[in-house]
N, C-alpha and C positions, 0 to 999 in steps of 0.2 A: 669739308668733306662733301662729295654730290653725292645727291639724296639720288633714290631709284624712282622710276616713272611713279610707283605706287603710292610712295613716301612723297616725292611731289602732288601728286592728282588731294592726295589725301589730308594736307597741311591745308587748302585751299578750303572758303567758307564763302558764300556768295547768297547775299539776302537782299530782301527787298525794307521797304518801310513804307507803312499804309496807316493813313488815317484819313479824317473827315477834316477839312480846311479849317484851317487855326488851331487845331489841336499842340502845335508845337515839333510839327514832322521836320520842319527846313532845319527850326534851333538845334533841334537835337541832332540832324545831321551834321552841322558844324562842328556839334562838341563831341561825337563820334570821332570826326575825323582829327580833331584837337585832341584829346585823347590817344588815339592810335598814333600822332606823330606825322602823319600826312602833311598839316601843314601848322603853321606857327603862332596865326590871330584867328580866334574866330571873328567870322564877318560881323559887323555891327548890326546888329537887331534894333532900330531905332524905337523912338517912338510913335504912335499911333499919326497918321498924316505927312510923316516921315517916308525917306525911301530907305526900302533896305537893300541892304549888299551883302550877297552871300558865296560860296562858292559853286554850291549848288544851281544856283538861279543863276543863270548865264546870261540866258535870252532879255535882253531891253525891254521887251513890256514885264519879264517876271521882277526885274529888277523896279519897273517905275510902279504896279499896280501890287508888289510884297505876294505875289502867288505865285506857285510852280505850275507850267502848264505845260511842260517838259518833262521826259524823266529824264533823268543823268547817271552816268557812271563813274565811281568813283574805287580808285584799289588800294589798298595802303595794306603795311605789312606792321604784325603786332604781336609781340610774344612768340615769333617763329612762324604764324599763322597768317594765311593772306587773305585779305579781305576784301569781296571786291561788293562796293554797295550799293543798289539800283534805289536811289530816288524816285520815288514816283509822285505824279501830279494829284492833287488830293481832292482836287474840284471834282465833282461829277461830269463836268460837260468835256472831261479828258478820262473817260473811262478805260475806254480804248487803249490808247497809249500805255494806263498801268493795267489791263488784264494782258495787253503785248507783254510788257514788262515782265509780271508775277511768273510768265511759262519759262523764263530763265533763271528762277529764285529758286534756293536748295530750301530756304526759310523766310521768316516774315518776321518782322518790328511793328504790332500793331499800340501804335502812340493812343491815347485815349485823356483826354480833359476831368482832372480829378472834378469839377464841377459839374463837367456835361455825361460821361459815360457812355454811353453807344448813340451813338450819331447813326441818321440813315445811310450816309457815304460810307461809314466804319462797317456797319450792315453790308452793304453790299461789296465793300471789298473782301469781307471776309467771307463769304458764300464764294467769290472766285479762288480763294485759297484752300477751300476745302472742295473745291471742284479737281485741285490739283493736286489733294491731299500735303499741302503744304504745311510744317509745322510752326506755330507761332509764339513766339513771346512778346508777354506785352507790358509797355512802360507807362504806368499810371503818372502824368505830367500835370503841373502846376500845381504843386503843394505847397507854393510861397502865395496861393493865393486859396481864396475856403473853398472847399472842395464836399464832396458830397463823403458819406460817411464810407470807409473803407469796405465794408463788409458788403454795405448796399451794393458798391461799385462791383465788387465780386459778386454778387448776387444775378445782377444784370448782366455779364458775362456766362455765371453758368446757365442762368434762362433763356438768355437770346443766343446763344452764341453754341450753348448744346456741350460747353467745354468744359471740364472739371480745371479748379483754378489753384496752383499751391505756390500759394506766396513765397520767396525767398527773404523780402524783409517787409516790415511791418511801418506805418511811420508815426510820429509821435505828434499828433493834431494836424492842422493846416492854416496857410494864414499866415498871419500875426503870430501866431501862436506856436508854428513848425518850427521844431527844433531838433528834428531828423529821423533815422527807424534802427531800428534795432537788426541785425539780420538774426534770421529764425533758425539757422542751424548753427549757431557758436556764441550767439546770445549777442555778443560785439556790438555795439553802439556807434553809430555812427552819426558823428553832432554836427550841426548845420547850425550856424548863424551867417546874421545878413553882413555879416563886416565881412567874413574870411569868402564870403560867396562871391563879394564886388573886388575881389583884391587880384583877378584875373587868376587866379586858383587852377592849371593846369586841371582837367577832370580824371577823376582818377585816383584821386591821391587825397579822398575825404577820411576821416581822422578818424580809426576805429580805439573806442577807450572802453572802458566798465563803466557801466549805469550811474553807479554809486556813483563814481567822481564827477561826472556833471551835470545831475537831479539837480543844484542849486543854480546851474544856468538854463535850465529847463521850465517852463510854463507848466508847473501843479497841473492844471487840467491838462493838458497834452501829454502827459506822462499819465494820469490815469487814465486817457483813452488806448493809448499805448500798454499799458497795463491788462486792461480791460480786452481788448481790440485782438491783442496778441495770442491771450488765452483762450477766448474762441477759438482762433485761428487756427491752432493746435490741438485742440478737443474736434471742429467741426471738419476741417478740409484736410484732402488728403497729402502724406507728403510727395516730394517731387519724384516722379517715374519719369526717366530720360526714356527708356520703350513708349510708355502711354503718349508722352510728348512727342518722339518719331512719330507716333501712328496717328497725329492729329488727333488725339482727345483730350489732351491738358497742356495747359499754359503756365509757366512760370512768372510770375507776378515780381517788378520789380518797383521801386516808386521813388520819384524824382522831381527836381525840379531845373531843366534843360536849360533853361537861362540862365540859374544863376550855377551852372555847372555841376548839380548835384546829384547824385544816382549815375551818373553818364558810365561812367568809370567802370560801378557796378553791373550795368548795363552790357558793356562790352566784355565783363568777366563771366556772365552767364553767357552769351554768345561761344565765349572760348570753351566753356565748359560741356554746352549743351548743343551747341548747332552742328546739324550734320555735314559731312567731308559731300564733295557732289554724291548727288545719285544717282544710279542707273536710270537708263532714256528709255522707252519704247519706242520700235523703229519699224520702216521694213525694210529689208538688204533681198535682192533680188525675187520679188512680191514675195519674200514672205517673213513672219512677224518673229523680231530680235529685237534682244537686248542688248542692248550698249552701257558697260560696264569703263567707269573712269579708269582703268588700268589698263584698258585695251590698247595694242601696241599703236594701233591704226589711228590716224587724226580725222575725230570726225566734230561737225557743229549745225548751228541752226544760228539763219537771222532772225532776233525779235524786233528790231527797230531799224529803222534808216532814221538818219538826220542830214537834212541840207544845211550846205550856209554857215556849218561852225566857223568858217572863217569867209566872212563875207567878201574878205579881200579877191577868195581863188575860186569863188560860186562850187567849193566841194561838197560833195556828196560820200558820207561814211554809215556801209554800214556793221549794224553792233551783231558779233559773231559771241554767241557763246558756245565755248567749246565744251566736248563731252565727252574724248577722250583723246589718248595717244599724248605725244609731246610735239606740239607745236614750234616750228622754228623760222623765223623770218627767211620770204623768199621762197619756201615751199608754195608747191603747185597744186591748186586742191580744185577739186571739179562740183558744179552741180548734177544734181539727179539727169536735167537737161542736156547735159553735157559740154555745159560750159568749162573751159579751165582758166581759172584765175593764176595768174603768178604776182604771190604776195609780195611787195619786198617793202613795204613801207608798216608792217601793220604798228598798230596803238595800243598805249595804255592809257586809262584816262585818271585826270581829275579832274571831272566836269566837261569846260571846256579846253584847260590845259589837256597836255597830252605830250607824252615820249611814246619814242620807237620801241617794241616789245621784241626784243631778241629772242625769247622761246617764251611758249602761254602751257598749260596744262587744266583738264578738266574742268573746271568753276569756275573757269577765269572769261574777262569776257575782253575781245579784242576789237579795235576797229578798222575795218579794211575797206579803203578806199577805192572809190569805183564809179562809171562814168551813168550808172543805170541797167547793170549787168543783176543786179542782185536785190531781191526783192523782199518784202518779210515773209518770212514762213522760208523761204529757201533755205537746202541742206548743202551742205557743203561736206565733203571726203576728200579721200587719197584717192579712191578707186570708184566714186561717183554712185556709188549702186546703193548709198544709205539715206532714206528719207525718214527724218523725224515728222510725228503729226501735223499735220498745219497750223497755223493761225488763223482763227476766224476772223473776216468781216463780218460788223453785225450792221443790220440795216438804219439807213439818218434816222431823227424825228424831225430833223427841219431840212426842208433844200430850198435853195437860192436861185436866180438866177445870178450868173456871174457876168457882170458889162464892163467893160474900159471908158473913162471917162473921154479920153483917147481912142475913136473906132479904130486909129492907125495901128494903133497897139495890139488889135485882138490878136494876133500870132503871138506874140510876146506873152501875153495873158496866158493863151491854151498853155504854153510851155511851163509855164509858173505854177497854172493850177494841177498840171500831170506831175512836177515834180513835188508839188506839196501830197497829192493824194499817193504818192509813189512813198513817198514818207511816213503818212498815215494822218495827216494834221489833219484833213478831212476826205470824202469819197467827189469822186466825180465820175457824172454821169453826161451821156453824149444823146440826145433825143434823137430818133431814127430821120425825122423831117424840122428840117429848121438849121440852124448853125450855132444854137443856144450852147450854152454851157452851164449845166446844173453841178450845182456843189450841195452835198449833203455834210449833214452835221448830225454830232448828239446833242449838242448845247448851243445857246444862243452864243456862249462868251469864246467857244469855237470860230464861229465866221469874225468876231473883234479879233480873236490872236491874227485869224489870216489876213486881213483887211490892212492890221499895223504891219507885217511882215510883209504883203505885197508891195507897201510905201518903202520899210528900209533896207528889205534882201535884192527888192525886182525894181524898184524905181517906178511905182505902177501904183497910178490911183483907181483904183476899182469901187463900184457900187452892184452893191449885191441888194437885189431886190426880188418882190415877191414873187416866186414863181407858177407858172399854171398847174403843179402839183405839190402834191404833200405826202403822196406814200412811193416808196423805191419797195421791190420786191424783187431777187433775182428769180427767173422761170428755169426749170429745168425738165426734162422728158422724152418722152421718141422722138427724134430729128424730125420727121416726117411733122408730125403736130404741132411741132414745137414752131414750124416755119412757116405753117398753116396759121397760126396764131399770130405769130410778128406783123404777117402780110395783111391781114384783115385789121390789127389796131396800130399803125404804124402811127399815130397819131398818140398813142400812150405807151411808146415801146423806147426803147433805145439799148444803149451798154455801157457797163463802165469802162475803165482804166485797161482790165485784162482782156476787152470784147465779149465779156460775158452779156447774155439778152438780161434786162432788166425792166418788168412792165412799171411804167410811173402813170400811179393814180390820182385820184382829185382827193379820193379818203379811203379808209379801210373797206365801208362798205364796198363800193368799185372794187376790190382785192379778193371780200370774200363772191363776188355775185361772180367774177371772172374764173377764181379757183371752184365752183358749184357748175359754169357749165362747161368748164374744161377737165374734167376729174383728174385725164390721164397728166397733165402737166401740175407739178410742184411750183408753188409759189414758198419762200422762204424768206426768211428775217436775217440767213446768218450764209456767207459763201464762202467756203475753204476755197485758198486761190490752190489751183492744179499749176504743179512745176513738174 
């Protein structure tokens, strides 16, 4: 029976997963997708000094150095429900990529280390998700290893995080000692030992029994913590408000342990139960300010991400379209604000970096449409070209480069590489007004490593990036007139990025703030919404 555009847009669920590096984000993404039926093995999570292989991690260095420094898109369908789940990279020096990311997320997975608890990375991803008012749940991971006391770990959520916390199950010790949790609304027991965990255990399918019947396989003190642990729980916090949770002020609390397959299951059933259908976009449709509503007859979306190179064989270029309304159908013609029109006929679905053809997408779904550099992040895309969703910011490097060919023959080759990395978003490039330099900005030092190994195995190009004569990017913005007046007098600390925007590069902040004191009328800034 076909569902109605509504009934489509509305089955659809699209989140992100954020944590602080090594928390356990990639494992639990495999057993998500294991889980949901996506795919068959989860990838081997080796040992420490080991490589891993995952489906997530695509890219050769994520694969040789066990990081994600990518996000990825993955869609699987579960219980009627479609899922489409943005990976993001966990490292800080890939901020960018997942604040890109989160403006396409209806909700968030925030993963957290029963031993560590709020990590700075976890800090500041979760400030971008309440920027977006985004709602979260979160999977307290590694309980097959000791872990900090449950209540503490809630403790540090509701104090750092500002979030009221309502656990849905509770778990019985850590360690040695975990022998699973209880869930808090049907009392149900759910027992975890280390044999049924390593026996490839489909996730999902963890064994709900009564208390009574396996106390005697249970570790005495982990059952009085459990005991103990639980009754608080219930006396102190509140229970779960799926409104308070839409409105970003409480977290459903699930607890797991993602390796060896446990809680995932449960994981995926609060998703089903509590994550929201897309939401409405704020836009403008002919200047002026609408809503975009996922039942809207009209197909409208937004790029957050470009990727080069998924198949290094055909040097393509995809970018990730998520949609926000209407019904999508391959081969349709959809236009930018600009007035470009695209005619779709190949678009994608993903897993990772597999991928089929998507014959029709709907609201929350997120597509890939190939393109030669027509299409850029933050680009909106319609039927009738007149709907721009907010931008994506650029935020300003903390490190720039000079970028050289070890090859002077190469420099054309270079410029090309490094327009289509910065066109992607891997890093910013900037064009000095005098010279023929080439500046690459970064957030993070292990930034210029990702691009350095990708210029060897996407471009054939040994490049050395070395110190440059600045260290601060600013883009200038103000009266045309001053603004030109300015360029021409420091053409020596001036140049543009990627879009031709002026951007003054300094030696240090001071020079930033001494330029913005005797220029009042011109803006100097940290952060540039590109204009489409």
């Amino acid at each position: 029976m076909s569902l109605s555009l509504s009934e489509e847009a509305g089955r659809r669920r699209t989140f992100a997963i954020i944590s602080h590096p090594d928390a356990g984000k990639t494992t639990l993404t495999e057993n998500l997708l294991l889980a949901g039926g996506a795919i068959r093995a989860a990838g081997e999570v080796a040992a420490r000094g080991e490589r891993r292989r995952t489906t997530s991690d695509w890219m050769k260095i994520e694969r040789d150095r066990g990081i994600s420094v990518s996000a990825s898109v993955m869609t699987f369908e579960y219980n009627g429900n479609v899922y489409n789940l943005l990976d993001t990279p966990g490292h800080e020096d890939f901020s960018e990529d997942t604040y890109r990311t989160l403006t396409a997320a209806d909700c968030a997975i925030m993963v957290l280390d029963a031993a560590k608890g709020i990590e700075p990375q976890t800090l500041k991803l979760f400030e971008v998700c309440r920027m977006r008012d985004i709602p979260i749940v979160t999977f307290i991971n590694k309980l097959d290893r000791e872990g900090l006391d449950p209540l503490e770990l809630l403790d540090q959520i509701q104090e750092q995080l500002q979030l009221d916390t309502a656990p849905l199950y509770w778990p019985a010790g850590s360690g040695q000692r975990f022998g699973g949790m209880i869930d808090m609304r049907t009392g149900e027991f759910l027992h975890y030992s280390k044999r049924t965990a390593t026996e490839g255990l489909t996730p999902g399918t963890s064994a709900r029994v009564a208390l009574e019947d396996v106390r005697a396989d249970v570790d005495p003190g982990a059952l009085d913590e459990l005991d103990e642990g639980s009754e608080m729980a219930r006396e102190m916090l509140p229970k779960m408000d799926r409104q308070s949770f839409l409105e970003g002020h409480m977290t459903p609390i699930v607890f797991g342990t993602a390796l060896r397959h446990f809680g995932v299951g449960e994981l995926l059933a609060t998703l089903e139960e509590f994550a929201p259908p897309p939401r409405p976009q704020s836009c403008h449709k002919k200047d002026a300010e609408h809503v975009i509503a996922r039942d809207d007859k009209g197909v409208s979306g937004f790029v957050f991400k470009i990727q080069a190179n998924m198949d290094p064989n055909h040097r393509d270029r995809v970018a990730f379209l998520r949609l926000c309304s209407g019904e999508f159908k391959r081969g349709m013609k959809l236009k930018t604000v600009a007035g470009k029109q695209l005619n779709i006929h190949n678009p994608m679905m993903f897993l990772a970096q597999d991928r089929e053809i998507a014959e029709t997408a709907y609201a929350g779904d997120v597509i890939g449409v190939p393109n030669h550099g027509q299409l850029r992040v933050g680009d909106s895309l319609s039927e009738t070209g007149d709907i721009k969703f907010a931008g994506i910011p650029n935020f300003a490097p903390e490190i720039l480069r000079r970028a050289r060919p070890k090859d002077p023959m190469k420099a054309k080759h270079l410029r090309k590489a490094l327009e289509s990395l910065s066109e992607e978003g891997v890093t910013q490039l900037f064009i000095p007004a005098i010279g023929s330099d080439m500046i690459v900005g970064a957030v993070g030092a292990l930034q210029i490593e990702v691009m350095a190994e990708r210029m060897v195995t996407e471009y054939n190009l040994d490049v050395v990036f070395e110190a440059a004569p600045y260290n601060v990017a600013r883009w200038i913005a103000g009266d045309e007139a001053k603004l030109a007046a300015f360029l021409d007098k420091n053409k020596s600390a001036s140049g543009t990025d990627l879009d031709g925007a002026p951007v003054y590069l300094a030696k240090n902040a001071w020079d930033v703030g001494y330029a913005q004191e005797k220029n009042p009328d011109l803006r100097f800034t940290a952060t540039k919404e590109r204009a489409v």
